[in-house]
mmCIF file of the N, C-alpha and C atoms, coordinates in Angstrom:
data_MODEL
# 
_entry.id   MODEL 
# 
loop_
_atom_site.group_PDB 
_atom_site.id 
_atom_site.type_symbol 
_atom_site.label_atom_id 
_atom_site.label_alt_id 
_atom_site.label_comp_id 
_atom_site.label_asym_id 
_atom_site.label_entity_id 
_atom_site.label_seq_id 
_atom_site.pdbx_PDB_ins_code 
_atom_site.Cartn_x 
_atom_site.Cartn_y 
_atom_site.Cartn_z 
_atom_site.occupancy 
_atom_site.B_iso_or_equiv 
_atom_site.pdbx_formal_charge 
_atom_site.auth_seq_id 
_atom_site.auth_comp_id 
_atom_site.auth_asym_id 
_atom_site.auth_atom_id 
_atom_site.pdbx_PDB_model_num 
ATOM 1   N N  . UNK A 1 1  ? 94.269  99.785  98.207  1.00 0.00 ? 1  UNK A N  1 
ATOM 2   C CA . UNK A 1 1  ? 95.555  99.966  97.583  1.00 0.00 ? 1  UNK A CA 1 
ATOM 3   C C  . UNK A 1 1  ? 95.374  100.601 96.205  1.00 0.00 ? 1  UNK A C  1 
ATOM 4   N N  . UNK A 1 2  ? 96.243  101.700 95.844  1.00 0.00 ? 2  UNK A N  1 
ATOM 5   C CA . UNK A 1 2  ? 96.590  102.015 94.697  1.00 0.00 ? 2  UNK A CA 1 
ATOM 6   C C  . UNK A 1 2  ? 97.262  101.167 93.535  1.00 0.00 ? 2  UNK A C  1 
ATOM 7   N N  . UNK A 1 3  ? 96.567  101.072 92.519  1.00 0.00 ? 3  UNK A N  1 
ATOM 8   C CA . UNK A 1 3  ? 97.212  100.841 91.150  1.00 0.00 ? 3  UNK A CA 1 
ATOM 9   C C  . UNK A 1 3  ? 98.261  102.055 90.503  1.00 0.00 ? 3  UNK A C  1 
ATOM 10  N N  . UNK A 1 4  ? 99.571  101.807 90.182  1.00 0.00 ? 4  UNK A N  1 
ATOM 11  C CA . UNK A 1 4  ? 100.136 102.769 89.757  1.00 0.00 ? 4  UNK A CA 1 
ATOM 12  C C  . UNK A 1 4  ? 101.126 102.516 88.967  1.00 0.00 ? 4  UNK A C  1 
ATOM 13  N N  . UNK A 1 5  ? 101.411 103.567 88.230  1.00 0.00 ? 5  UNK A N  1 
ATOM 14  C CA . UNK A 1 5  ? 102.765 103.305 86.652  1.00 0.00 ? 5  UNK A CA 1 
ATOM 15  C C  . UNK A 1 5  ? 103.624 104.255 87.365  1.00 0.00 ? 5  UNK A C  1 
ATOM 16  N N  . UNK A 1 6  ? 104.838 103.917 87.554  1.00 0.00 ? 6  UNK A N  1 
ATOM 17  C CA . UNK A 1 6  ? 105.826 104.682 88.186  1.00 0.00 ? 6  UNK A CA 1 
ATOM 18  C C  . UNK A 1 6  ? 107.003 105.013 87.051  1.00 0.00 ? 6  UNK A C  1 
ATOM 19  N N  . UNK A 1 7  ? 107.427 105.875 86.899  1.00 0.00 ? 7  UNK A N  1 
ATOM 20  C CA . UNK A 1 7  ? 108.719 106.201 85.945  1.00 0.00 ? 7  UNK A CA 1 
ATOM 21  C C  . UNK A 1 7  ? 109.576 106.616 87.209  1.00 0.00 ? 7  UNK A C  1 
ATOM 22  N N  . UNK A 1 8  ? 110.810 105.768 86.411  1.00 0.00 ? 8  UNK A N  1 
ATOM 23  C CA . UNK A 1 8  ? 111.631 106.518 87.457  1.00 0.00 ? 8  UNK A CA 1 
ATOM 24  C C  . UNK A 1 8  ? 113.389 106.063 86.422  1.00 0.00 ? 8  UNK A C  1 
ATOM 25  N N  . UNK A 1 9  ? 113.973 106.512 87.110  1.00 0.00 ? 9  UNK A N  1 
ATOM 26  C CA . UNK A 1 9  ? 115.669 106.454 86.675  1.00 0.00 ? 9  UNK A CA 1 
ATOM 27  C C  . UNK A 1 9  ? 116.826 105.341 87.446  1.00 0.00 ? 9  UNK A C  1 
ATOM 28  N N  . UNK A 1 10 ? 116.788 103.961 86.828  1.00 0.00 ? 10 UNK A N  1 
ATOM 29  C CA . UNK A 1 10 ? 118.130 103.147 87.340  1.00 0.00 ? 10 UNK A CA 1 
ATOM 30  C C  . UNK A 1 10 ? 119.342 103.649 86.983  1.00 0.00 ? 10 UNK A C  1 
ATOM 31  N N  . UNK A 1 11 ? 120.422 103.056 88.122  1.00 0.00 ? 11 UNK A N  1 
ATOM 32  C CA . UNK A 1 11 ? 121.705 102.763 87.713  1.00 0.00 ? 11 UNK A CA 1 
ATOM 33  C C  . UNK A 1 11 ? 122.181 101.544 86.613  1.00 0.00 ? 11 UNK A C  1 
ATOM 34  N N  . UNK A 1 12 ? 122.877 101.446 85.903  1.00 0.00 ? 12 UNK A N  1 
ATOM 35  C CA . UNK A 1 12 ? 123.540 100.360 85.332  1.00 0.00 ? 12 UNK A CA 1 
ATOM 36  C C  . UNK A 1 12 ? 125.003 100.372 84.872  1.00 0.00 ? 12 UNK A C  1 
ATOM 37  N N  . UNK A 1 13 ? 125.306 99.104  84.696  1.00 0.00 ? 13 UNK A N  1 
ATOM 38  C CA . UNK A 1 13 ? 126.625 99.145  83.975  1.00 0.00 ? 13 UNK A CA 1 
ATOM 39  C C  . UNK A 1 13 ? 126.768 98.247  83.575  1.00 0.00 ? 13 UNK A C  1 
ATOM 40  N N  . UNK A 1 14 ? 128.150 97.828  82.716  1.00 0.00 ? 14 UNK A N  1 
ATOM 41  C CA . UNK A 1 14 ? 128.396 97.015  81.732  1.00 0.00 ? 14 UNK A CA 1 
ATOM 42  C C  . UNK A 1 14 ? 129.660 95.778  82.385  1.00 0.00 ? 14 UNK A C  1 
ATOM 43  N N  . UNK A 1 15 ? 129.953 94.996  81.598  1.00 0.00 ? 15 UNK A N  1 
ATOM 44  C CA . UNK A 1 15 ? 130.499 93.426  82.254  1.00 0.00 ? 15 UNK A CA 1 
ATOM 45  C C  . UNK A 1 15 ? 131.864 93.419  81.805  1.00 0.00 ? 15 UNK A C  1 
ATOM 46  N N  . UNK A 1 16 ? 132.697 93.143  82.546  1.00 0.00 ? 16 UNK A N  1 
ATOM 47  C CA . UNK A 1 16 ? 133.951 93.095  82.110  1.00 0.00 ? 16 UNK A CA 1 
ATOM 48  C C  . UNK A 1 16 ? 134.696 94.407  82.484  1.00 0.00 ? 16 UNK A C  1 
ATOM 49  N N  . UNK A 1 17 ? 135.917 94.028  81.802  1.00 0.00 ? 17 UNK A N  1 
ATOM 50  C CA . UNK A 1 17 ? 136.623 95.115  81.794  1.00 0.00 ? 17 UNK A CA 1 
ATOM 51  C C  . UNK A 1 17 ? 136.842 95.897  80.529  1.00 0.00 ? 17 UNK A C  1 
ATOM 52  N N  . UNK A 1 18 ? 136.216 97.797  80.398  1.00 0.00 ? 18 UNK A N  1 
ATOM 53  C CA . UNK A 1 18 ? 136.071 98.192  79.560  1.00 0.00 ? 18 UNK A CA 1 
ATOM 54  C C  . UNK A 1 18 ? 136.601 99.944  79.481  1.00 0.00 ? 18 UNK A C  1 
ATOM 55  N N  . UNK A 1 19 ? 137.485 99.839  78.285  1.00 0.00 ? 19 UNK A N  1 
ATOM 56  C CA . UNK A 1 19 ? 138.112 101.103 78.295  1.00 0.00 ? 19 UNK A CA 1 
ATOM 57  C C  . UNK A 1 19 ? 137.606 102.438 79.085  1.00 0.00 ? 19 UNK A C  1 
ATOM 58  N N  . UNK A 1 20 ? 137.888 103.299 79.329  1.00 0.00 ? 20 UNK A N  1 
ATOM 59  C CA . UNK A 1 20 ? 137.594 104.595 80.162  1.00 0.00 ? 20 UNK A CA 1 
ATOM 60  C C  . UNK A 1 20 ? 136.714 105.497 78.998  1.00 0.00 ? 20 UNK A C  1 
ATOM 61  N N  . UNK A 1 21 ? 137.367 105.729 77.892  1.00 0.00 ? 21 UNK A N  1 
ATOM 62  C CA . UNK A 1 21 ? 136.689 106.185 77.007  1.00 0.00 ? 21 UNK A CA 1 
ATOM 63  C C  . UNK A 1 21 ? 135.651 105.788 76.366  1.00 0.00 ? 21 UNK A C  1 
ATOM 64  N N  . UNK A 1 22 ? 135.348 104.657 76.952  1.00 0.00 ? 22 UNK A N  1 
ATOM 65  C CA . UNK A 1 22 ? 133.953 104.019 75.842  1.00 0.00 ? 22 UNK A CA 1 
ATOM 66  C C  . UNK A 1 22 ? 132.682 103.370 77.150  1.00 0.00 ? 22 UNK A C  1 
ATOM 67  N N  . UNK A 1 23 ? 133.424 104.606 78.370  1.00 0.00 ? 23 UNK A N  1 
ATOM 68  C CA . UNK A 1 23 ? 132.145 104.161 79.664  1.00 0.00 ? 23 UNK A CA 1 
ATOM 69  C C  . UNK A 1 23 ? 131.131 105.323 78.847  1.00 0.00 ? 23 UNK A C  1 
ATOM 70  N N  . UNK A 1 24 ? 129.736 104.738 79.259  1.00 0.00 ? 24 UNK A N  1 
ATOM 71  C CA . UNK A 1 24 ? 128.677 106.082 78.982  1.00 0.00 ? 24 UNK A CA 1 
ATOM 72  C C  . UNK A 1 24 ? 128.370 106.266 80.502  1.00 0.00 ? 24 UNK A C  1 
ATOM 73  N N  . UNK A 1 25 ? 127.838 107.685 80.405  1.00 0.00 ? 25 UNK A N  1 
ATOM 74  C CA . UNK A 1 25 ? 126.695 108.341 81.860  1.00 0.00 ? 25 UNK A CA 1 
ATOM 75  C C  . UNK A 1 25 ? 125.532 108.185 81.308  1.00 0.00 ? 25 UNK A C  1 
ATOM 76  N N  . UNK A 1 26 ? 125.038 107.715 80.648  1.00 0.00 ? 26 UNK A N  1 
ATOM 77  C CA . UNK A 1 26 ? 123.731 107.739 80.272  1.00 0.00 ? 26 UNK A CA 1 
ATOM 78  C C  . UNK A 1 26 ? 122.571 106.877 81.501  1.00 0.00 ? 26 UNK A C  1 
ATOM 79  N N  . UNK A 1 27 ? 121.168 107.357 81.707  1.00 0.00 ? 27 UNK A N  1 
ATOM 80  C CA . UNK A 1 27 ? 120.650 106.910 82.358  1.00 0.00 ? 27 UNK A CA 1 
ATOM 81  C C  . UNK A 1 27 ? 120.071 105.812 81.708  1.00 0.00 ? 27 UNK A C  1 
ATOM 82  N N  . UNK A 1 28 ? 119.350 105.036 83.091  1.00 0.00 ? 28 UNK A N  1 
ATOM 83  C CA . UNK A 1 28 ? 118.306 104.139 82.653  1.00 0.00 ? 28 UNK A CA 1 
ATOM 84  C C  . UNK A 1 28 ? 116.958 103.928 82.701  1.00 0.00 ? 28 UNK A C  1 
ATOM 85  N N  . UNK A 1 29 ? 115.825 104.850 81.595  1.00 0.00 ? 29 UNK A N  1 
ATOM 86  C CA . UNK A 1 29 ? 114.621 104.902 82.123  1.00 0.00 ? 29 UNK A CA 1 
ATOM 87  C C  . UNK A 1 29 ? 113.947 103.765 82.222  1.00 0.00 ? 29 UNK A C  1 
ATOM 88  N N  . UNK A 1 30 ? 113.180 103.769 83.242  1.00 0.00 ? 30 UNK A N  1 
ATOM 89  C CA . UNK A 1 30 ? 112.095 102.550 83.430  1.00 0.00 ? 30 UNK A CA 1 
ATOM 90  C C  . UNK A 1 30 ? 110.551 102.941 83.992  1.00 0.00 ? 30 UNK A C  1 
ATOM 91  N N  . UNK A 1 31 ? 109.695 102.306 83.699  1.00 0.00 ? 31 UNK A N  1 
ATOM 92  C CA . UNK A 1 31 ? 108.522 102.319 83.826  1.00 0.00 ? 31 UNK A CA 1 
ATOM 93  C C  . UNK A 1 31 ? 107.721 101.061 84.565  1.00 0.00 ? 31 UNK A C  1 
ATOM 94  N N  . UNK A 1 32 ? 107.221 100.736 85.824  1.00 0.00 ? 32 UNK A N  1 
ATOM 95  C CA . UNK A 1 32 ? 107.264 99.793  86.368  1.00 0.00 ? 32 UNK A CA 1 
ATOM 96  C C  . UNK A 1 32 ? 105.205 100.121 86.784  1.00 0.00 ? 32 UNK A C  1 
ATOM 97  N N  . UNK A 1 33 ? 104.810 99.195  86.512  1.00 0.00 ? 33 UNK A N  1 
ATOM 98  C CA . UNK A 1 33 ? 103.032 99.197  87.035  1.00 0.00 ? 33 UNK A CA 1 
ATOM 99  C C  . UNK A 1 33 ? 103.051 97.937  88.372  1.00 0.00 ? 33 UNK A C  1 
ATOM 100 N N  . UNK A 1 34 ? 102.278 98.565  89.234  1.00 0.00 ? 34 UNK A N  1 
ATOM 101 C CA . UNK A 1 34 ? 102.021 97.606  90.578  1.00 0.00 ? 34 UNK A CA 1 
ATOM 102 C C  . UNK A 1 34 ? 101.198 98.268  91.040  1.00 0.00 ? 34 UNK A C  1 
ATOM 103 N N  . UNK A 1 35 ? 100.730 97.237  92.463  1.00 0.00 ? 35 UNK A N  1 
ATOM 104 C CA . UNK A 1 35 ? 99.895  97.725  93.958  1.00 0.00 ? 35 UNK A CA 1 
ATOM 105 C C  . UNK A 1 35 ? 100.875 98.604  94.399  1.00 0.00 ? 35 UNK A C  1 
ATOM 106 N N  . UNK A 1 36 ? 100.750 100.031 95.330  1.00 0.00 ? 36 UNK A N  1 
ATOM 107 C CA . UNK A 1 36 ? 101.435 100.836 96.091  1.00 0.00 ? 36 UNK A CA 1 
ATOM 108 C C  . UNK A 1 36 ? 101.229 100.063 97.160  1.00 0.00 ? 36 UNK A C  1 
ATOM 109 N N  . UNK A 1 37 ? 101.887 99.164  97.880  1.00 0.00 ? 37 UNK A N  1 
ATOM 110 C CA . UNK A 1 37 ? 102.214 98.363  99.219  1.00 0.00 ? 37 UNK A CA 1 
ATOM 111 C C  . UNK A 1 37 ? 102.727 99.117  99.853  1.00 0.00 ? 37 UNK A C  1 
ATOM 112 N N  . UNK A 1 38 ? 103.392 100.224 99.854  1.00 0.00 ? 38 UNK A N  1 
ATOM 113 C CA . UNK A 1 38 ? 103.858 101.013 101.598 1.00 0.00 ? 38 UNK A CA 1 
ATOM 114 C C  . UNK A 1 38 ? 104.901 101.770 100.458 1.00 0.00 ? 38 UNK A C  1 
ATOM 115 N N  . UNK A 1 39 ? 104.972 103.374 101.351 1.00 0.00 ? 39 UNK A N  1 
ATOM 116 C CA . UNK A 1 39 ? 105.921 104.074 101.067 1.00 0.00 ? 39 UNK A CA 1 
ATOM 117 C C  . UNK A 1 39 ? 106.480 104.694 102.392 1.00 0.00 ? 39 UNK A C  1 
ATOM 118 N N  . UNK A 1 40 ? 107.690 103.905 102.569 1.00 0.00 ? 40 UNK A N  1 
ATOM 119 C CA . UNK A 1 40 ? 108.431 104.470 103.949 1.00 0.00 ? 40 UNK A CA 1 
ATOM 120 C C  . UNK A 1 40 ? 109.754 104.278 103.697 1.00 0.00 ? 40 UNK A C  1 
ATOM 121 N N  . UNK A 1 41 ? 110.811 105.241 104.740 1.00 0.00 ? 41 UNK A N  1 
ATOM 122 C CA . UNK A 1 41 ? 112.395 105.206 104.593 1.00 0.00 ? 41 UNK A CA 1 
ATOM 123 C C  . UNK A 1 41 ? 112.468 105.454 103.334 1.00 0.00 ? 41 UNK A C  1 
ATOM 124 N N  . UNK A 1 42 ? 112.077 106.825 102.676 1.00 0.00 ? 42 UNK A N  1 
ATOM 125 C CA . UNK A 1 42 ? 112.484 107.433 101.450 1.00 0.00 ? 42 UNK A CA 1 
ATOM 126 C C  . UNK A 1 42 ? 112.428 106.313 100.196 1.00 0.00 ? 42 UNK A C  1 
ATOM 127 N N  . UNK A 1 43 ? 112.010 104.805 100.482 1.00 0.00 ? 43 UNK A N  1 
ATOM 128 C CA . UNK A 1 43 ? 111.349 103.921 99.132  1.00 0.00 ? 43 UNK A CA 1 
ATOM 129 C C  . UNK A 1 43 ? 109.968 103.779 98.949  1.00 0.00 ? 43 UNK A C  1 
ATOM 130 N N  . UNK A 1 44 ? 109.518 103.196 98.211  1.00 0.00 ? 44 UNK A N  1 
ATOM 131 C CA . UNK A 1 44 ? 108.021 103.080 96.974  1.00 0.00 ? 44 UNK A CA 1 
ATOM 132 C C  . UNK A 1 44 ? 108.534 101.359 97.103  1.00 0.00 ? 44 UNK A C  1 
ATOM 133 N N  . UNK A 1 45 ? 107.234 100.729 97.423  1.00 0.00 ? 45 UNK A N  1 
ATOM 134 C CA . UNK A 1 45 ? 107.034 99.424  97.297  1.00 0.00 ? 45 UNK A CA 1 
ATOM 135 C C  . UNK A 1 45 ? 106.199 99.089  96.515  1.00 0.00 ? 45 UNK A C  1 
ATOM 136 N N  . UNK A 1 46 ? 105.878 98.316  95.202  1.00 0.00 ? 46 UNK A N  1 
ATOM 137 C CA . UNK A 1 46 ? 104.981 97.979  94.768  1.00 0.00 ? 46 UNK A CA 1 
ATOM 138 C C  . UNK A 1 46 ? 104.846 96.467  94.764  1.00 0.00 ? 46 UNK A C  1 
ATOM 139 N N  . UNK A 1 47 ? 103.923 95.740  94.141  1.00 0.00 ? 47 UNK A N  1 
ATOM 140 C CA . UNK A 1 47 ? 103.849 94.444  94.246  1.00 0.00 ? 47 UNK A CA 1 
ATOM 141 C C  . UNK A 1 47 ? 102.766 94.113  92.718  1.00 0.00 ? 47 UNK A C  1 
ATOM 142 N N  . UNK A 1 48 ? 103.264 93.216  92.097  1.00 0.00 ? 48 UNK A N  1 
ATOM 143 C CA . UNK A 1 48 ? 102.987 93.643  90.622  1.00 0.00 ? 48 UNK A CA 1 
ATOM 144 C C  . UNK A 1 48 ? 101.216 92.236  90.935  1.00 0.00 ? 48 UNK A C  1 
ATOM 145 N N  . UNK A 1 49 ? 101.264 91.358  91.665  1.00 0.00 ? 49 UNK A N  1 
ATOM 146 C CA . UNK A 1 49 ? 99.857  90.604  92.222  1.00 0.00 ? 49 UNK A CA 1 
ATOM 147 C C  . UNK A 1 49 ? 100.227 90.498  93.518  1.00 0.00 ? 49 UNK A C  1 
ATOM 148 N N  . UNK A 1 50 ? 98.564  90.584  93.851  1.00 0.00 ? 50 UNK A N  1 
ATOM 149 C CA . UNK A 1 50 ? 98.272  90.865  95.602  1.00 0.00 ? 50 UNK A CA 1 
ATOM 150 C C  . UNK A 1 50 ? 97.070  89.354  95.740  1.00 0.00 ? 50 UNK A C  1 
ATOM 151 N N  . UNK A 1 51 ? 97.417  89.107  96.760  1.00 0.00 ? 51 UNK A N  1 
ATOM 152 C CA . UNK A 1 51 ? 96.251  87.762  97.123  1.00 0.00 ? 51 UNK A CA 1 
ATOM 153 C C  . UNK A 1 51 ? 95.824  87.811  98.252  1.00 0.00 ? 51 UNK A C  1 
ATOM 154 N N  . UNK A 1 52 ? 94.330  87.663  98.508  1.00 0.00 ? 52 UNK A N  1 
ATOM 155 C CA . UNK A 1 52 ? 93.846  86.930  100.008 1.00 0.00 ? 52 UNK A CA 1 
ATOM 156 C C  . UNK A 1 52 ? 93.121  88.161  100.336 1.00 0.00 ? 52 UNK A C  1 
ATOM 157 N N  . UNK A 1 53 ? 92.573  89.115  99.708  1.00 0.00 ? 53 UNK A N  1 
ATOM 158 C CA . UNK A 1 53 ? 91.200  89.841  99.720  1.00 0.00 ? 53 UNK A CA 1 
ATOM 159 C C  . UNK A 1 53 ? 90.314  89.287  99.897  1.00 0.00 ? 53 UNK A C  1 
ATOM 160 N N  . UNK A 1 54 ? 89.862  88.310  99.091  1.00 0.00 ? 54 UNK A N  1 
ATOM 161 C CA . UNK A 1 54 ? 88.353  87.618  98.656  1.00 0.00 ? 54 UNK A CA 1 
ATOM 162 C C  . UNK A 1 54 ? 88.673  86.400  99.740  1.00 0.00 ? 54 UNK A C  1 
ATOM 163 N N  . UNK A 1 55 ? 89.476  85.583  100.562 1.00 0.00 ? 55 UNK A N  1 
ATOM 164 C CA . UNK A 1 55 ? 89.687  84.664  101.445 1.00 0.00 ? 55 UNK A CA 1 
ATOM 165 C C  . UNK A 1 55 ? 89.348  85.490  102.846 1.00 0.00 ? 55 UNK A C  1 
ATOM 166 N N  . UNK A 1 56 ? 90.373  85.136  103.482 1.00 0.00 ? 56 UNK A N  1 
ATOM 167 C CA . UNK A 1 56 ? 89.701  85.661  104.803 1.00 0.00 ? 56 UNK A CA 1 
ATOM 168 C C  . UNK A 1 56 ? 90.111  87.305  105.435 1.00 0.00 ? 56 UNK A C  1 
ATOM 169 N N  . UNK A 1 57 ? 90.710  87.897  104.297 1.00 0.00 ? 57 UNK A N  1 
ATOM 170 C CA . UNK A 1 57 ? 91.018  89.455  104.575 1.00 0.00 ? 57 UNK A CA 1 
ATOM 171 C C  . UNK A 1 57 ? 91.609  89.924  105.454 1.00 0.00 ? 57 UNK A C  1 
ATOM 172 N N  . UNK A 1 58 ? 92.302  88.830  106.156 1.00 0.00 ? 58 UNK A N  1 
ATOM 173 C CA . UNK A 1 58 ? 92.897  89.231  107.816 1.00 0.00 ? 58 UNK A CA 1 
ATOM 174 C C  . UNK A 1 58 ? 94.385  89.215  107.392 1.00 0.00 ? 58 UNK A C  1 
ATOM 175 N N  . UNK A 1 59 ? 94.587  88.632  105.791 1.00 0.00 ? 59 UNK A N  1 
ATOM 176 C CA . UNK A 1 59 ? 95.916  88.653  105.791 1.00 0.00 ? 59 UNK A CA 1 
ATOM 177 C C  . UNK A 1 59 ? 96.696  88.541  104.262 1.00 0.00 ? 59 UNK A C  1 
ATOM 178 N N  . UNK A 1 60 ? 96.954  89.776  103.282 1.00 0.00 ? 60 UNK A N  1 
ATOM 179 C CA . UNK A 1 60 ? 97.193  90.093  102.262 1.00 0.00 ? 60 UNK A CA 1 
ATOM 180 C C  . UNK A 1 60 ? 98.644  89.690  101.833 1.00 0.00 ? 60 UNK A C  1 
ATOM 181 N N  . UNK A 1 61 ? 98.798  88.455  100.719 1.00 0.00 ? 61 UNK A N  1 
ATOM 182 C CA . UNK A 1 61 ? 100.212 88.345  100.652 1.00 0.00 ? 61 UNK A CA 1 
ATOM 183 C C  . UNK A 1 61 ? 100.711 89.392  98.704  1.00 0.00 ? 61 UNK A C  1 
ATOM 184 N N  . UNK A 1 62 ? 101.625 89.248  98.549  1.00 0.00 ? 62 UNK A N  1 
ATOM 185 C CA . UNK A 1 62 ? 102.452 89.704  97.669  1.00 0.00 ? 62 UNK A CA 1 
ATOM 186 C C  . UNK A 1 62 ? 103.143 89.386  96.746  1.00 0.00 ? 62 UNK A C  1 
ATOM 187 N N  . UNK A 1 63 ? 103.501 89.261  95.702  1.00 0.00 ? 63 UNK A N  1 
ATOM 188 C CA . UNK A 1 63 ? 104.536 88.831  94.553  1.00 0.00 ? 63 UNK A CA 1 
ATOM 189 C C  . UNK A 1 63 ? 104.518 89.845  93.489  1.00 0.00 ? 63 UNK A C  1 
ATOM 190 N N  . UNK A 1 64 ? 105.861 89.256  93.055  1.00 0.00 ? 64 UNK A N  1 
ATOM 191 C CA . UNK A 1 64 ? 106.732 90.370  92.293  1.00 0.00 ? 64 UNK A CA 1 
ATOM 192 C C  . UNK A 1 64 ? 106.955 91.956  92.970  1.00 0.00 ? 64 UNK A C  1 
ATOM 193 N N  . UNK A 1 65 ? 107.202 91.854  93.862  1.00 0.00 ? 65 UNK A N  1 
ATOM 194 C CA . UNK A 1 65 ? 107.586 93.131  94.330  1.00 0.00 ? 65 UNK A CA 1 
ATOM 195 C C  . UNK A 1 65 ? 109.047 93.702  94.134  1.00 0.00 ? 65 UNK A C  1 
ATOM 196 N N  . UNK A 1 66 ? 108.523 95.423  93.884  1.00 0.00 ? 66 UNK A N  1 
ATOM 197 C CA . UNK A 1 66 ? 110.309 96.228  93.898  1.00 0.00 ? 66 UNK A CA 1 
ATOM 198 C C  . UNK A 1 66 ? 109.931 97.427  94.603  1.00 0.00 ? 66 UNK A C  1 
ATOM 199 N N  . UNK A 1 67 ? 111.323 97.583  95.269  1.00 0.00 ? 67 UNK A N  1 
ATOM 200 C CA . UNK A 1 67 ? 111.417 98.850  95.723  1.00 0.00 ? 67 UNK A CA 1 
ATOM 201 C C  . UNK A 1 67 ? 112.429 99.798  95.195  1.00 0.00 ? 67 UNK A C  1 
ATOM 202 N N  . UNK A 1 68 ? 111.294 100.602 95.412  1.00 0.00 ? 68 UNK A N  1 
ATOM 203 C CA . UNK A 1 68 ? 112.416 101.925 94.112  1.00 0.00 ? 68 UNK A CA 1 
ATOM 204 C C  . UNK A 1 68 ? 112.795 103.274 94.954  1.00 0.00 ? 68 UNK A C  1 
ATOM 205 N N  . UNK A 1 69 ? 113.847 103.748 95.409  1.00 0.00 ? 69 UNK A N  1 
ATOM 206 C CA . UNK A 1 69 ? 113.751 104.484 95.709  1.00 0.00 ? 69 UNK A CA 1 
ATOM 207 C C  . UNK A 1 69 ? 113.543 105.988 95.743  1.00 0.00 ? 69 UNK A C  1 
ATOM 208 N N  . UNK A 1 70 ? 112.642 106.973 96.393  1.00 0.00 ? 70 UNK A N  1 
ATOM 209 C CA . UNK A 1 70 ? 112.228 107.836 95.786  1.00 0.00 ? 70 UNK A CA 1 
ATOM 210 C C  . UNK A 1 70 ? 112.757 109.102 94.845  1.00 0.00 ? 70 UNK A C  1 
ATOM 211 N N  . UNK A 1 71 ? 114.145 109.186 95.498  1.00 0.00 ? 71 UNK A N  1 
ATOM 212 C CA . UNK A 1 71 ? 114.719 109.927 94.867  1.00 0.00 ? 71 UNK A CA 1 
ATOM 213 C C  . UNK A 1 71 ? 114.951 109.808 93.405  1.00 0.00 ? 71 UNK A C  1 
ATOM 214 N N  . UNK A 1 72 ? 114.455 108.866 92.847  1.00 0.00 ? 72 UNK A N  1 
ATOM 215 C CA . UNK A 1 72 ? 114.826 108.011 91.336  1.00 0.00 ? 72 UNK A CA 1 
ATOM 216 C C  . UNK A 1 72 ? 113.428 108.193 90.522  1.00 0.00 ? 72 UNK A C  1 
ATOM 217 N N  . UNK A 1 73 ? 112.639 108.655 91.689  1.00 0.00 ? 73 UNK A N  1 
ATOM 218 C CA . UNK A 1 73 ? 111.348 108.616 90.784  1.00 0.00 ? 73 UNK A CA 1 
ATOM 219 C C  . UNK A 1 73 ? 111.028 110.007 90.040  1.00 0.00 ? 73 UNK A C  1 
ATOM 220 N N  . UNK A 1 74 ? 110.585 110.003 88.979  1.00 0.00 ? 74 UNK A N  1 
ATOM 221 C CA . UNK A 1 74 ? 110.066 111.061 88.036  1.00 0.00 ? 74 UNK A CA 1 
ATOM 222 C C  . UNK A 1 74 ? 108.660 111.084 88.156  1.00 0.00 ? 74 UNK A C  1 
ATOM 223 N N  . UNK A 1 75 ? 108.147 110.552 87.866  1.00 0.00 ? 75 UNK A N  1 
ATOM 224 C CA . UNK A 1 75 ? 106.598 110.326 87.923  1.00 0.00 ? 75 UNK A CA 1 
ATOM 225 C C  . UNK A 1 75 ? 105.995 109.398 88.263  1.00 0.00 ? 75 UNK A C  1 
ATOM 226 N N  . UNK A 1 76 ? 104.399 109.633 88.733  1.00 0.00 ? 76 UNK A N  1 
ATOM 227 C CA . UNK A 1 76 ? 103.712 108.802 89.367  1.00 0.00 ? 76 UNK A CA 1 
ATOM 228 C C  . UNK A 1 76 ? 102.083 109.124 89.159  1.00 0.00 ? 76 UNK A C  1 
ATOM 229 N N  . UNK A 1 77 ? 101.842 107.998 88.419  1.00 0.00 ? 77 UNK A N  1 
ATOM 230 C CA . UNK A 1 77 ? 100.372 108.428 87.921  1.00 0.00 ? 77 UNK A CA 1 
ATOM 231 C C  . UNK A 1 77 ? 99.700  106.997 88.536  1.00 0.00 ? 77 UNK A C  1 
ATOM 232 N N  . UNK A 1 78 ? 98.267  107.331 89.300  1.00 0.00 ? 78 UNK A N  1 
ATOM 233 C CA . UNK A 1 78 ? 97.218  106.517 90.095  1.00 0.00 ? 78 UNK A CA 1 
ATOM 234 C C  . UNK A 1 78 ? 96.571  105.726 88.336  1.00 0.00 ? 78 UNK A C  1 
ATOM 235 N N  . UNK A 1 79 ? 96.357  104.759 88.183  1.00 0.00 ? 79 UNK A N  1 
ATOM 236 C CA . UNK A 1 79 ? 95.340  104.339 87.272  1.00 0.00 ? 79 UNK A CA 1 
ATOM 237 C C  . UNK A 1 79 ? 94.541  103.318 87.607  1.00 0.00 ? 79 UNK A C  1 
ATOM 238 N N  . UNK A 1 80 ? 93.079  103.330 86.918  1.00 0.00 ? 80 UNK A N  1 
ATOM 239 C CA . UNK A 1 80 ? 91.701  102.664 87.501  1.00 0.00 ? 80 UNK A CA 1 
ATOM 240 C C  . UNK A 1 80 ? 92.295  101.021 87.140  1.00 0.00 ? 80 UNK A C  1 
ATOM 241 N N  . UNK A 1 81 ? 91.952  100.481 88.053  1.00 0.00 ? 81 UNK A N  1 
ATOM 242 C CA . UNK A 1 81 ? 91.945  99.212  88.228  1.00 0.00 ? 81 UNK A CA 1 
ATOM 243 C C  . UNK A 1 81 ? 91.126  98.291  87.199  1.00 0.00 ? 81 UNK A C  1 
# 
């Protein structure tokens, strides 16, 4: 598995109810580091700790995982473990 820093672009918005004139379009950059766990159906899975390498290897679990989808992504850089 790949180690990787992903940039990419969320949606967001704000709470309540709020005038028309005081919505922004502004994006939301983010920068997210994980394991590359699978890239399929146009998303990026990462998983920020991986377990059960060094146990019996027949069966790799996961935590903190997100999926981002690709179209959102800007960049994608591999880094050494």
């Amino acid at each position: 598995m790949k180690l990787v820093l992903v940039e990419w672009v969320d949606s967001h918005g704000c709470v309540g109810w709020n005038p028309l004139d005081q919505l922004e379009a502004v994006p939301l950059h983010c920068k997210s580091v994980g394991w590359l766990v699978k890239k399929e159906n146009g998303m990026v899975v990462l998983a920020s700790s991986i377990s059960g390498e060094k146990n019996d290897g027949l069966r790799l679990f996961a935590r903190g995982d997100i999926a981002i989808p690709e179209r959102c992504i800007r960049k994608t850089k591999v880094l050494k473990p």
